[in-house]
Phi, psi and omega in degrees: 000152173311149162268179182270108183287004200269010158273355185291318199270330175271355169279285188325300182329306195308318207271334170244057132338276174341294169310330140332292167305325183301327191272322152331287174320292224272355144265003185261025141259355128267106213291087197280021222272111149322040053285194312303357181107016158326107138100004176303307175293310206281341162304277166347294194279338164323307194291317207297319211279329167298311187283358185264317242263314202263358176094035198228131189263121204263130192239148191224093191243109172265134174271071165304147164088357202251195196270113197111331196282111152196181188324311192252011144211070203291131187295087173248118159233182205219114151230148194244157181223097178255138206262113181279187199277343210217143192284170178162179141020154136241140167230130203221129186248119171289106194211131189265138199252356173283165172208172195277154177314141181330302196069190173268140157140336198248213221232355195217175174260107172328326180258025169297302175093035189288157222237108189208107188077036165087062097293149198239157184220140183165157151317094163107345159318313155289302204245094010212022176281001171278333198241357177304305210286327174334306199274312198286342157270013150291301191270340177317311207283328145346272187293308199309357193274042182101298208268161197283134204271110177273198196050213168221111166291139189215135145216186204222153161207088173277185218235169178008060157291300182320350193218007166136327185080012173317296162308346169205264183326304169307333187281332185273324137359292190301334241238343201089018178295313194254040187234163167290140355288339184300334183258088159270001215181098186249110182258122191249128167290067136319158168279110197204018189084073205313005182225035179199141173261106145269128189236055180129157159215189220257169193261170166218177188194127171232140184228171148210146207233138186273122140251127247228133185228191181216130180280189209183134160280182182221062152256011170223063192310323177309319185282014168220192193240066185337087188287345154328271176319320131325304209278308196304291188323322176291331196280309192305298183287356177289273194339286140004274206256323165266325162301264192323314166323273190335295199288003156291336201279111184243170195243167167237025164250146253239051210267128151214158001255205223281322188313349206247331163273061184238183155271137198262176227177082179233172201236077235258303199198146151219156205220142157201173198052185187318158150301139142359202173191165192267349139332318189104341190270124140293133189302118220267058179219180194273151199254130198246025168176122163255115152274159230177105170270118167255151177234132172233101196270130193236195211211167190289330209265355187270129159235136181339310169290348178289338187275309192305343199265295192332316174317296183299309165292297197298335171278326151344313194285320157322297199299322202275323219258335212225123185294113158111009188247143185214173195199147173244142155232114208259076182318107147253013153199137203202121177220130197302166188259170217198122179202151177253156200274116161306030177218352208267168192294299190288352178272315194278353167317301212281334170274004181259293176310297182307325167325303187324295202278314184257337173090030169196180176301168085327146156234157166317114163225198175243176178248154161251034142221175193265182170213185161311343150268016177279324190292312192282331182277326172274305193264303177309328181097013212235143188266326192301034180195155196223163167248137185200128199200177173266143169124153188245143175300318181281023143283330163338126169060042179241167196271148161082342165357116150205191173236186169241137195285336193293321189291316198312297183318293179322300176292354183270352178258340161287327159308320159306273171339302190296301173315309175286006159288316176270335162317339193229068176000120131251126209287000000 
């Protein structure tokens, strides 16, 4: 049996806090922002460049052709690979390197990286360069304790997880980055709490649906047709008819939070008539087309084509019940919902390890939105993964965004402990 390395590997940790937080900073002062795709290469090669420094033979992979990709913001992603003494295992720690636009609100310079009360603050501190840096001062304390390592250690730092993960985890998904025998073990640090496995989230369906009016002015509306008005009658039966379903339909799946294991229903935007004038006065006709974007979050137990049909009948219905009315529907986006077995090796490491480290259970959940494992898991094939990380999720995408360097710490030693669990199978 293995010994247990893990007061050597939890001295090292302990000793590079500083370093930690340092290394934190210094990606959140690249200003990764999503769209458009800022700063994605001097980010890569930032990491790549560390990690060749530790003996990881290092790949620079641009996803061309993919949404977003051209010369001047080009789709780079960076994975290093390093080789134990020995065959074994892969265990590849994922971590996305884009973040969301800044926004109003906040009190600091978001790229700063400022360092305040035992905090790191920044655009992407928390979601997700707090758990990047975490897993890359996880496995350095790894090799650096010494002992001979079998398998292979990886890590990844993709592109646009925040607009779908198309530029990274999925192009590299497609390609066999993220498939068995090259792969065995995927730990993504999300921000989820240093005492929680996540093991799957819920599918989405994002759609938008038109509805057709006849323009008119509008001081005389009877001669035209109010596509506005067509769009309130969809509002009325989503209200009616479809809200109460959903909110009966509950999961078993281990989704927080609890509102969140019901099935959702959100209402993203809706735009009809004319434009403005540039005046500011509005245009004075009857609006001959409205749209409306939905999100629809759905449950394991749900599949996508039954939500698209449920939709898809009540505007049907519409068309019978109601004069004049007609309508288009548009798919953009769609993700099957995903869980990985709470008994399978790396969740259960990784739940053995926080015991280890923080001294109680974990718990299982689900996230109620996706992340980069709908790609390794549908497109790579690979079941063998969870997300766990430092960072409280409702912090995500916020004015003041940070993490707390002590969760860094903790998680970076529970990571450590789970990879070297899995490197030497343990049971």
């Amino acid at each position: 049996m293995a010994a247990d390395i893990s007061p050597v590997v939890f001295k090292i940790i302990d000793a590079r806090r500083e370093e930690l937080a340092d290394l934190t900073r210094q990606l959140i002062r690249f200003p990764t922002v999503n769209p458009p795709g800022e700063a994605y290469q001097p980010c890569a090669e930032f990491i790549g460049r560390r990690l060749a420094k530790r003996g990881f033979t290092v790949e620079y992979v641009r996803a061309e052709g993919t949404p977003g990709d051209d010369d001047r913001y080009p789709r780079i992603n960076v994975i290093a690979r390093r080789d134990g003494m020995a065959a074994g295992p892969c265990v590849h720690f994922n971590g996305h390197i884009d973040v969301v636009q800044t926004g109003s609100g906040w009190t600091m310079d978001p790229f700063a990286g400022v360092v305040k009360d035992g905090k790191v603050f920044g655009r992407g501190a928390c979601d997700m360069k707090g758990g990047l840096a975490a897993s890359i001062i996880a496995v350095e304390a790894l090799i650096d304790s010494g002992v001979d390592l079998p398998g292979t250690l990886e890590i990844s730092g993709t592109v646009d997880e925040e607009s779908g993960g198309y530029g990274g985890v999925h192009y590299l998904a497609e390609r066999g980055w993220f498939s068995p025998p090259r792969v065995d073990h995927v730990i993504i640090p999300e921000p989820l709490n240093v005492d929680r496995v996540c093991i799957g989230h819920r599918g989405v369906w994002w759609a938008e649906i038109e509805t057709h009016g006849r323009i008119a002015h509008g001081s005389m509306p009877f001669l035209g047709d109010c596509a506005v008005r067509h769009m309130n009658a969809v509002l009325d039966r989503f209200e009616r008819d479809l809200y109460p379903k959903l909110a009966a339909r509950r999961t078993d799946m281990p989704v927080v939070p609890p509102g969140a294991r019901h099935s959702t229903l959100n209402i993203n935007s809706i735009h009809g008539g004319q434009a403005e004038q540039r005046s500011g006065y509005p245009a004075p006709c009857v609006p001959d087309s409205c749209r409306m974007v939905i999100d629809r979050r759905l449950l394991i137990e749900e599949s996508i084509d039954s939500v698209k049909a449920e939709v898809v009948d009540l505007l049907n219905r519409l068309v019978e019940d109601r004069a004049g009315f007609t309508y288009g529907i548009r798919d953009i986006f769609e993700v099957k919902p995903t869980m990985a077995d709470r008994n399978g090796p790396v969740a259960r490491l990784t739940a053995a390890a926080i015991r280890r480290v923080i001294g109680r259970d974990p718990e299982f959940i689900c996230s109620p939105g996706t992340y980069d494992q709908k790609h390794i898991d549908r497109v790579g094939k690979l079941k063998d993964c969870i997300a766990y990380g430092p960072g409280i999720l409702d912090l995500a995408h916020q004015p003041d965004e940070y993490v707390v360097i002590d969760d860094m710490v903790t998680s970076a030693k529970v990571m450590a402990l789970a990879a070297w669990s899995l490197l030497h199978k343990i049971p």
